[in-house]
FILO-110422 format. One record per atom (N, C-alpha, C, O): residue number from 1; residue in three letters; atom name; x, y, z. Coordinates in pm, 1 decimal, m for minus. Layout:
// residues N
+-----+------+------+----------+----------+----------+
! pos ! code ! site !        x !        y !        z !
+-----+------+------+----------+----------+----------+
! NUM !  ALA !   CA !        X !        Y !        Z !
...
+-----+------+------+----------+----------+----------+
This chain:
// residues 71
+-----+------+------+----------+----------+----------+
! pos ! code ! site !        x !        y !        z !
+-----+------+------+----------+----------+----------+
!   1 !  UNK !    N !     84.9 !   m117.5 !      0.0 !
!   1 !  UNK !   CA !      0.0 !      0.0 !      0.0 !
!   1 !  UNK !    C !     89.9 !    124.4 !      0.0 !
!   1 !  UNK !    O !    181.7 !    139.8 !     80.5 !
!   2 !  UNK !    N !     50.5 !    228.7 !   m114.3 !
!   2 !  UNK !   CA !    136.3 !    343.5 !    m82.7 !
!   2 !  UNK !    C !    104.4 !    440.7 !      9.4 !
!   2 !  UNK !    O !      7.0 !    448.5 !     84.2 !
!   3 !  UNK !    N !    217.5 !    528.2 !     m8.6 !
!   3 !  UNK !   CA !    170.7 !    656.5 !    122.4 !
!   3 !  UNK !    C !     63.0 !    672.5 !    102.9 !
!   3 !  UNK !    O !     m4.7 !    645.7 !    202.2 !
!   4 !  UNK !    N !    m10.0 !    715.1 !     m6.8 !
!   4 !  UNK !   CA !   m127.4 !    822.7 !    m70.8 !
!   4 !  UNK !    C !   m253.6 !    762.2 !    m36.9 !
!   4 !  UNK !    O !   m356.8 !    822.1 !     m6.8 !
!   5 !  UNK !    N !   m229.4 !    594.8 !    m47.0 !
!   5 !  UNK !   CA !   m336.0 !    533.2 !     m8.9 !
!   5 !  UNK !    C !   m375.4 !    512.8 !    110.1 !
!   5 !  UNK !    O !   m496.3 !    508.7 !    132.7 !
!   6 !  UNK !    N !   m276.9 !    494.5 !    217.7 !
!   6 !  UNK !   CA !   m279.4 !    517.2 !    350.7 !
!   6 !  UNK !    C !   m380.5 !    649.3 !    416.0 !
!   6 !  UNK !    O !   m483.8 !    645.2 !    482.8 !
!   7 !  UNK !    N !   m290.6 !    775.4 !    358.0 !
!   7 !  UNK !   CA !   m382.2 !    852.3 !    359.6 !
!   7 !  UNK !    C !   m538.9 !    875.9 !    340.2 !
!   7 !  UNK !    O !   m628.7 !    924.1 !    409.1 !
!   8 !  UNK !    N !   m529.5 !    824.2 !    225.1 !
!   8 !  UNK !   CA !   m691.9 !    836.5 !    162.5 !
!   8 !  UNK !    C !   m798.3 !    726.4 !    276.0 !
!   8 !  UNK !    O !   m921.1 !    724.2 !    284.8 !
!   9 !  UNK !    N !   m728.1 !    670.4 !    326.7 !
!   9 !  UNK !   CA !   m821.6 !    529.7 !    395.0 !
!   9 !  UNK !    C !   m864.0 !    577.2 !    534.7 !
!   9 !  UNK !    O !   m977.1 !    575.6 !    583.2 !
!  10 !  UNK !    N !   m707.7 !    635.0 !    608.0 !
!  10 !  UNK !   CA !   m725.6 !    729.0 !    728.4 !
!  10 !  UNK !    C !   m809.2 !    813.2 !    708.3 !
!  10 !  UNK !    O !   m906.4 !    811.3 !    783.7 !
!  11 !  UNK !    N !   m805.0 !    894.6 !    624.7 !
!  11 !  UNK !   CA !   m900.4 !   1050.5 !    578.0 !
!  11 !  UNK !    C !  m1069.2 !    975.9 !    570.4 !
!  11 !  UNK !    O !  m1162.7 !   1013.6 !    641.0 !
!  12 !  UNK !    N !  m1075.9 !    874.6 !    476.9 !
!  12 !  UNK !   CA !  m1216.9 !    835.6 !    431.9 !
!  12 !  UNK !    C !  m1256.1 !    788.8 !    589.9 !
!  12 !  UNK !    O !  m1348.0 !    856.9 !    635.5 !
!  13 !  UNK !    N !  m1203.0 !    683.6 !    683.8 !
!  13 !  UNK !   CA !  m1232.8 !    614.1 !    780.1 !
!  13 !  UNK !    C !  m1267.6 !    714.3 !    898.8 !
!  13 !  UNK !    O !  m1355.1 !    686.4 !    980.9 !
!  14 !  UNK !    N !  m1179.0 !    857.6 !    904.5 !
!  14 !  UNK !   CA !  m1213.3 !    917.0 !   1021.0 !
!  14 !  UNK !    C !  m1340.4 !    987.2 !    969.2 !
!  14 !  UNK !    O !  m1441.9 !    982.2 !   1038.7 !
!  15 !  UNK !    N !  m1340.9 !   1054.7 !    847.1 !
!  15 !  UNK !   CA !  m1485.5 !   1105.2 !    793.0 !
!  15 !  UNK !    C !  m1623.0 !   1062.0 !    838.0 !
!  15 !  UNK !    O !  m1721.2 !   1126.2 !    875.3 !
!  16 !  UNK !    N !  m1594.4 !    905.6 !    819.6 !
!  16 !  UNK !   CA !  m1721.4 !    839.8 !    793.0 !
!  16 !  UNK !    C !  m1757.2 !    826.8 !    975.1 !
!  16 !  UNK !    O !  m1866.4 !    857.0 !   1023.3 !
!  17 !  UNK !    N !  m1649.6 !    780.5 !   1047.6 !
!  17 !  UNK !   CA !  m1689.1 !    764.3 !   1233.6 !
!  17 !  UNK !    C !  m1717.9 !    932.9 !   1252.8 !
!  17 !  UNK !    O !  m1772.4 !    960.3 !   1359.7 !
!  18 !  UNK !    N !  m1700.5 !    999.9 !   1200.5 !
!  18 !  UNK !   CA !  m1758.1 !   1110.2 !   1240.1 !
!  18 !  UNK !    C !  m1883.0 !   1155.1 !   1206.2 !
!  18 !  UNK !    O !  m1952.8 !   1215.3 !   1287.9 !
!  19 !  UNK !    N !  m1919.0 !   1131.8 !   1092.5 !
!  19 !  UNK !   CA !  m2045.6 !   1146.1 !   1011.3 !
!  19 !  UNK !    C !  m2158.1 !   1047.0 !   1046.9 !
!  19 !  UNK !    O !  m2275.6 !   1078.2 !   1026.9 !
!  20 !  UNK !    N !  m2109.4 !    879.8 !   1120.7 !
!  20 !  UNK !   CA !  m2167.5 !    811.7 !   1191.0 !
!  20 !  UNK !    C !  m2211.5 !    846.5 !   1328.5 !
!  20 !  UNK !    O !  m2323.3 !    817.8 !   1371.3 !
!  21 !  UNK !    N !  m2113.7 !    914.0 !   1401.4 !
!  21 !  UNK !   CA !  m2181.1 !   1004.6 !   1538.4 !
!  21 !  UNK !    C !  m2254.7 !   1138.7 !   1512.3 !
!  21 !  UNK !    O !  m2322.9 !   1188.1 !   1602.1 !
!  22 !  UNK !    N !  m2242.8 !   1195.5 !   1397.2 !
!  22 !  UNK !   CA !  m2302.4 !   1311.1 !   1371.1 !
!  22 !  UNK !    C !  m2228.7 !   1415.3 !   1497.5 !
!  22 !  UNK !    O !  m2289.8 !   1466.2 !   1591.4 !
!  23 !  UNK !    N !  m2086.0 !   1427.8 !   1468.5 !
!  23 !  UNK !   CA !  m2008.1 !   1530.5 !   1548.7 !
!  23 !  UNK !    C !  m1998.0 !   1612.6 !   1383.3 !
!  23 !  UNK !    O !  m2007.7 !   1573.3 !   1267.0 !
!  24 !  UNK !    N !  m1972.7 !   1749.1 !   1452.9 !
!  24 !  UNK !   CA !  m1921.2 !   1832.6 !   1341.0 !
!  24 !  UNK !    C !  m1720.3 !   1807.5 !   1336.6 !
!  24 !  UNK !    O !  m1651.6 !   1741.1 !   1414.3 !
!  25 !  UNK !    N !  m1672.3 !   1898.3 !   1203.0 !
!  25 !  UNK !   CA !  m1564.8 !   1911.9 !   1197.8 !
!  25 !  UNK !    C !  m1538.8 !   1993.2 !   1336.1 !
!  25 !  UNK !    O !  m1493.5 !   1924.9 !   1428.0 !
!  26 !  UNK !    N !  m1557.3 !   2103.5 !   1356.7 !
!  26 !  UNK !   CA !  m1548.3 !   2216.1 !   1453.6 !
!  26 !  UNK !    C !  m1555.7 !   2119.9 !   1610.9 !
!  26 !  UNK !    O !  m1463.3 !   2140.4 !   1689.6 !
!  27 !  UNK !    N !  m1637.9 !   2043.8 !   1641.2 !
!  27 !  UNK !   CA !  m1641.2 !   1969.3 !   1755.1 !
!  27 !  UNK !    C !  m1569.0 !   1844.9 !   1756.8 !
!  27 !  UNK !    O !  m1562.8 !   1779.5 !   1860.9 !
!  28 !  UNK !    N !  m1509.7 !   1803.7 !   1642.3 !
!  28 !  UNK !   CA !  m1458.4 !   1718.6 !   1678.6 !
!  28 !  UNK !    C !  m1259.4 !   1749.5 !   1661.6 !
!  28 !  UNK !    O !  m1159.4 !   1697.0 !   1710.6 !
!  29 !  UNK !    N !  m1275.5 !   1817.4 !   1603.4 !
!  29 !  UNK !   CA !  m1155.8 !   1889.5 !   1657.6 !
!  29 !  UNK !    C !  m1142.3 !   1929.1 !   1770.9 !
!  29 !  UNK !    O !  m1045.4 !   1885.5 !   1833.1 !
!  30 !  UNK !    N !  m1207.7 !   1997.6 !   1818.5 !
!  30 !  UNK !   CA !  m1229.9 !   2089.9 !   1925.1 !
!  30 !  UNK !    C !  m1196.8 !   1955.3 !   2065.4 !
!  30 !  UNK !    O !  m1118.9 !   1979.9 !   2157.5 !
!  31 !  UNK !    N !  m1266.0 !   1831.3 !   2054.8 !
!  31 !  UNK !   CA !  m1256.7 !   1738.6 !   2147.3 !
!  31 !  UNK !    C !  m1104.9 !   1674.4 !   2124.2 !
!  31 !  UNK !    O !  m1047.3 !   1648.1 !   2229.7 !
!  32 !  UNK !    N !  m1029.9 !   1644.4 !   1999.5 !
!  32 !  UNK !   CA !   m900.8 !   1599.3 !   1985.9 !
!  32 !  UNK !    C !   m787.1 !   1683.9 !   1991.1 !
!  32 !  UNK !    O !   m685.8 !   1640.4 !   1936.4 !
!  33 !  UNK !    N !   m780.7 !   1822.2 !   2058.0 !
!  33 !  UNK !   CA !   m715.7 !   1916.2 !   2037.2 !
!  33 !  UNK !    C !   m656.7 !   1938.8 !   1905.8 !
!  33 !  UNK !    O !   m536.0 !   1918.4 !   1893.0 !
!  34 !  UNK !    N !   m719.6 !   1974.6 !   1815.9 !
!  34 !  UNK !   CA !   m627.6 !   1989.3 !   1685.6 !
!  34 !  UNK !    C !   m734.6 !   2126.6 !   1653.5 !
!  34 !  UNK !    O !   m815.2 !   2152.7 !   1742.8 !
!  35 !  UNK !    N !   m735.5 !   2215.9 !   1524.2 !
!  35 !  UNK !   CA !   m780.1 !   2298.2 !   1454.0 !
!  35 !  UNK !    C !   m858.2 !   2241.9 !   1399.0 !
!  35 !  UNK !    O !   m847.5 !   2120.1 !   1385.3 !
!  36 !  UNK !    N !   m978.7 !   2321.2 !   1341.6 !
!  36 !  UNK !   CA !  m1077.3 !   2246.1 !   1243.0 !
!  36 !  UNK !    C !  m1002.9 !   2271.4 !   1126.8 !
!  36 !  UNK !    O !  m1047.8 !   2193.7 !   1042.6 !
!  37 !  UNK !    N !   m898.7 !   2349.6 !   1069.2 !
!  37 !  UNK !   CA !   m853.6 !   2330.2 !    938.0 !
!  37 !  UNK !    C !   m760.0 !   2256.4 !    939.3 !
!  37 !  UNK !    O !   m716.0 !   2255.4 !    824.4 !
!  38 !  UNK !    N !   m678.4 !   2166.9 !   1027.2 !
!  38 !  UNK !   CA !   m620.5 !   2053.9 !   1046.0 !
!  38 !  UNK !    C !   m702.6 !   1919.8 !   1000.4 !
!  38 !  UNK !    O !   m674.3 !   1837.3 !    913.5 !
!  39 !  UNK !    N !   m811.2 !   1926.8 !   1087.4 !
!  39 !  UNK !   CA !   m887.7 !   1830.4 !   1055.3 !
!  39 !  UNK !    C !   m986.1 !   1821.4 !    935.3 !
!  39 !  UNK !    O !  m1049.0 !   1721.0 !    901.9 !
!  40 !  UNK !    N !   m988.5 !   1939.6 !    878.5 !
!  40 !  UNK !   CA !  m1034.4 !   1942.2 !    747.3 !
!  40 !  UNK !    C !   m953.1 !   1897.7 !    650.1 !
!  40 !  UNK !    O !  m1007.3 !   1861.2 !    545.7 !
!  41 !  UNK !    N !   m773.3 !   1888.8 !    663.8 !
!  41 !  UNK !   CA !   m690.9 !   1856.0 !    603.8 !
!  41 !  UNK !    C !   m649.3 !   1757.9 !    571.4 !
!  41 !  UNK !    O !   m600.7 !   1723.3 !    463.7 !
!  42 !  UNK !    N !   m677.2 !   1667.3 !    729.6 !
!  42 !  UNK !   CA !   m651.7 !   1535.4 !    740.7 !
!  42 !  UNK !    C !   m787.3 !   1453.0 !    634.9 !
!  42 !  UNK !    O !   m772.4 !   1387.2 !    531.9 !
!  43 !  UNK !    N !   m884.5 !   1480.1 !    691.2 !
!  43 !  UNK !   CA !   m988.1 !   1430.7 !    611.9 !
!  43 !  UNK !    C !  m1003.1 !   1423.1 !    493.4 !
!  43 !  UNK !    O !  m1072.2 !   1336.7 !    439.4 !
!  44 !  UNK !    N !   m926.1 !   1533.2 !    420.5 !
!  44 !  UNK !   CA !   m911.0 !   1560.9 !    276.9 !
!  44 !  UNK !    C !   m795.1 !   1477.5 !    206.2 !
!  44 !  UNK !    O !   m752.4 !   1487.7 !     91.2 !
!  45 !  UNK !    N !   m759.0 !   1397.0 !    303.1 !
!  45 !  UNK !   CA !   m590.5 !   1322.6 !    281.6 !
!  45 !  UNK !    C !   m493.6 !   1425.9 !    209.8 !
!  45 !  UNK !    O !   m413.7 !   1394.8 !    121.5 !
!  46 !  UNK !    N !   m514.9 !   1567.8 !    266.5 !
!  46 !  UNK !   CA !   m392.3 !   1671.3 !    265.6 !
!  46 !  UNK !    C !   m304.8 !   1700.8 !    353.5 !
!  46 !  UNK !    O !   m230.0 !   1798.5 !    355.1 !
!  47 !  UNK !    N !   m313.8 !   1612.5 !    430.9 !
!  47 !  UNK !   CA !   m210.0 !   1637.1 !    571.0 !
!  47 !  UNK !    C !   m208.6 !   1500.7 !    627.5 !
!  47 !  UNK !    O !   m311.6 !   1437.7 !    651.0 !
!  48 !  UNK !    N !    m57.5 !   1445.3 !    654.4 !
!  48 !  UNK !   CA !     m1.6 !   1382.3 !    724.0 !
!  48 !  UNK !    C !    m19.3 !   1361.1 !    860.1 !
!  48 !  UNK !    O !     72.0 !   1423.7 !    914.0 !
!  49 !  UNK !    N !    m84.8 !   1308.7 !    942.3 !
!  49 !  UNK !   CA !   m102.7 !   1369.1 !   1081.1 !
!  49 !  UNK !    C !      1.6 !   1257.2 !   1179.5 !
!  49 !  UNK !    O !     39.1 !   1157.8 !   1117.3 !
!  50 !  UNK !    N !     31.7 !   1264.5 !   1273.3 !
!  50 !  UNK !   CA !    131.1 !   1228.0 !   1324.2 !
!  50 !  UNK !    C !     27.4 !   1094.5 !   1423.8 !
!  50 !  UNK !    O !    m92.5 !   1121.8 !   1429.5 !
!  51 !  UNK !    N !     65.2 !    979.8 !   1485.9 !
!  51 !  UNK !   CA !     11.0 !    906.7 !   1542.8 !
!  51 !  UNK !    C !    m70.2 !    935.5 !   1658.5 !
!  51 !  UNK !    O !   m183.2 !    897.8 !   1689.8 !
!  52 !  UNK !    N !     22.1 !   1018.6 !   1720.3 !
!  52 !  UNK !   CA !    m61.3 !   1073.2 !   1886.9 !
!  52 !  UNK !    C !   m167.3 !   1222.0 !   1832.3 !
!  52 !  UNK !    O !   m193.9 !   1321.1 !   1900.4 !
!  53 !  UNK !    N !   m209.1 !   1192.9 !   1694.9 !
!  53 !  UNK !   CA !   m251.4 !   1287.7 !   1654.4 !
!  53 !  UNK !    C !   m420.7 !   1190.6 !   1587.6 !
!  53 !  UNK !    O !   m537.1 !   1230.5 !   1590.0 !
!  54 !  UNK !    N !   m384.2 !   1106.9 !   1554.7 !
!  54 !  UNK !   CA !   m469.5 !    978.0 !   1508.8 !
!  54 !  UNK !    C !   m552.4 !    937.5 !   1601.6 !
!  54 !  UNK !    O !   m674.5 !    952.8 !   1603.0 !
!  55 !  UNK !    N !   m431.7 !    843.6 !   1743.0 !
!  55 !  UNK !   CA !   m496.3 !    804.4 !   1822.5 !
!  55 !  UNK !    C !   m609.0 !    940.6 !   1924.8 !
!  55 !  UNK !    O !   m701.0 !    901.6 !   1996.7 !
!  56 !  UNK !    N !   m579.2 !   1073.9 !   1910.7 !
!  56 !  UNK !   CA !   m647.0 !   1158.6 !   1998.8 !
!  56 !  UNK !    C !   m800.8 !   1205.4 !   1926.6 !
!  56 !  UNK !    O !   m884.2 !   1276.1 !   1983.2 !
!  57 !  UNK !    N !   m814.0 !   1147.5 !   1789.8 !
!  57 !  UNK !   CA !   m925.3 !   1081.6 !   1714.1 !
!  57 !  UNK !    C !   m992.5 !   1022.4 !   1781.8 !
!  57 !  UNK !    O !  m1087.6 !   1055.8 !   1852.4 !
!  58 !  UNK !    N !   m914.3 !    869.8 !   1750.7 !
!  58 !  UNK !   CA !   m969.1 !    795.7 !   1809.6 !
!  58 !  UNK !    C !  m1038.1 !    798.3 !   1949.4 !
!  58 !  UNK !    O !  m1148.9 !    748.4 !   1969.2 !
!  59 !  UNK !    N !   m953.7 !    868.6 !   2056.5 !
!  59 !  UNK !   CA !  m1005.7 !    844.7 !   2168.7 !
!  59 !  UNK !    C !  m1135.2 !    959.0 !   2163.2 !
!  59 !  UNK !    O !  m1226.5 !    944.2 !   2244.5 !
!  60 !  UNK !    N !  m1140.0 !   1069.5 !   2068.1 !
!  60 !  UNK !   CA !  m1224.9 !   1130.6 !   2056.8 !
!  60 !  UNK !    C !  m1400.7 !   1076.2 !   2020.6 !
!  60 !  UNK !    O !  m1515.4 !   1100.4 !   2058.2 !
!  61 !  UNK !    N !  m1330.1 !    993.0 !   1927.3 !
!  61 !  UNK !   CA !  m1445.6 !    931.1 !   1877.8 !
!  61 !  UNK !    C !  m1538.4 !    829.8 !   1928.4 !
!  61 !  UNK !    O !  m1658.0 !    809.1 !   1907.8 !
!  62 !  UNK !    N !  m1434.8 !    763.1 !   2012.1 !
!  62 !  UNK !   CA !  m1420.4 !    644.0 !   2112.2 !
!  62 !  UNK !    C !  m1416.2 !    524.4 !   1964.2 !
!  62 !  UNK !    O !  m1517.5 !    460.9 !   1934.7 !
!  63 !  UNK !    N !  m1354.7 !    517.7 !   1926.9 !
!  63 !  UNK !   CA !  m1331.9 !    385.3 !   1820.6 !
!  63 !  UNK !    C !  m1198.7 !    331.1 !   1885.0 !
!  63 !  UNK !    O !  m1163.1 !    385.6 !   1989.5 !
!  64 !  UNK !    N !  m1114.9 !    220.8 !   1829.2 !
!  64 !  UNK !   CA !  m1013.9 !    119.3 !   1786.2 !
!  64 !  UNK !    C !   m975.6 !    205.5 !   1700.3 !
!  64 !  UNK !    O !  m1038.7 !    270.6 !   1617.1 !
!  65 !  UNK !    N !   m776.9 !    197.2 !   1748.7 !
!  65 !  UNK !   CA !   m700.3 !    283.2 !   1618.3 !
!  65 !  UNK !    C !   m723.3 !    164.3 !   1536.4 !
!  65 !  UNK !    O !   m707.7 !    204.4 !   1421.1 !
!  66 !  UNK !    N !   m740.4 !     89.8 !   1534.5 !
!  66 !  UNK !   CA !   m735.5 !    m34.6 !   1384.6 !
!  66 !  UNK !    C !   m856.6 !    m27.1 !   1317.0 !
!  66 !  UNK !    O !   m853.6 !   m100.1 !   1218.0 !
!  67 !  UNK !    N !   m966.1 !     34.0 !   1330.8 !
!  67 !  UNK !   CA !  m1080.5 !     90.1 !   1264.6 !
!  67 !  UNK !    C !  m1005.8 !    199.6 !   1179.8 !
!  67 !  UNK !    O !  m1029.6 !    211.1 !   1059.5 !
!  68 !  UNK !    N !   m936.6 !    260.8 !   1229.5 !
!  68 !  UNK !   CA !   m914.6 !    383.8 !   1120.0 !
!  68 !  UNK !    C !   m818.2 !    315.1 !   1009.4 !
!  68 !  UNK !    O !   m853.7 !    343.9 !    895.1 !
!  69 !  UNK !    N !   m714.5 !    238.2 !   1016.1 !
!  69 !  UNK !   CA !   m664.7 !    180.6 !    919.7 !
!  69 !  UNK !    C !   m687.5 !     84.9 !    805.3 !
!  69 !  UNK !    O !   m620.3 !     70.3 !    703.2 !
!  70 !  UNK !    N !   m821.9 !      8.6 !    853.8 !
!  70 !  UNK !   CA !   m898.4 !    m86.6 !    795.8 !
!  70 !  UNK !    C !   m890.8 !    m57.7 !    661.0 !
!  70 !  UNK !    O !   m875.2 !     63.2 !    643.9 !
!  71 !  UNK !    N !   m896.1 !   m125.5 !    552.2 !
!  71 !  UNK !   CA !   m926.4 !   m101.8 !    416.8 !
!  71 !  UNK !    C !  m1074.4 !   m148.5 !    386.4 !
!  71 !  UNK !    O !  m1120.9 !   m136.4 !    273.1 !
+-----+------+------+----------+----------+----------+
């Protein structure tokens, strides 16, 4: 799997657990400490986000980091 695709899977996977809780961008940033144009970035698979940046997603979301990697 390449970088790009990695990306795109992270980006599509956190989208969709978010759009499944019906959190906004703005709140769910807001709960993972990051920016909403961070997280608009990430989602867009335009930004790289760092792991303790993933997992603070996750714990946001309350999911499994292995949900976000899933293909």
């Amino acid at each position: 799997m390449q970088k790009e695709e990695i990306l795109q899977t992270v980006a599509d996977n956190i989208r969709i657990e978010r759009l499944k809780k019906k959190i906004s961008q703005e709140k769910l940033a807001e709960m993972a400490g990051i920016t909403q144009k961070y997280l608009n970035l990430i989602e867009n698979a335009k930004a790289n986000p760092s792991i303790a940046i993933v997992i603070s997603l996750c714990m946001a979301l309350k999911i499994d980091l292995n949900s976000i990697y899933k293909i």
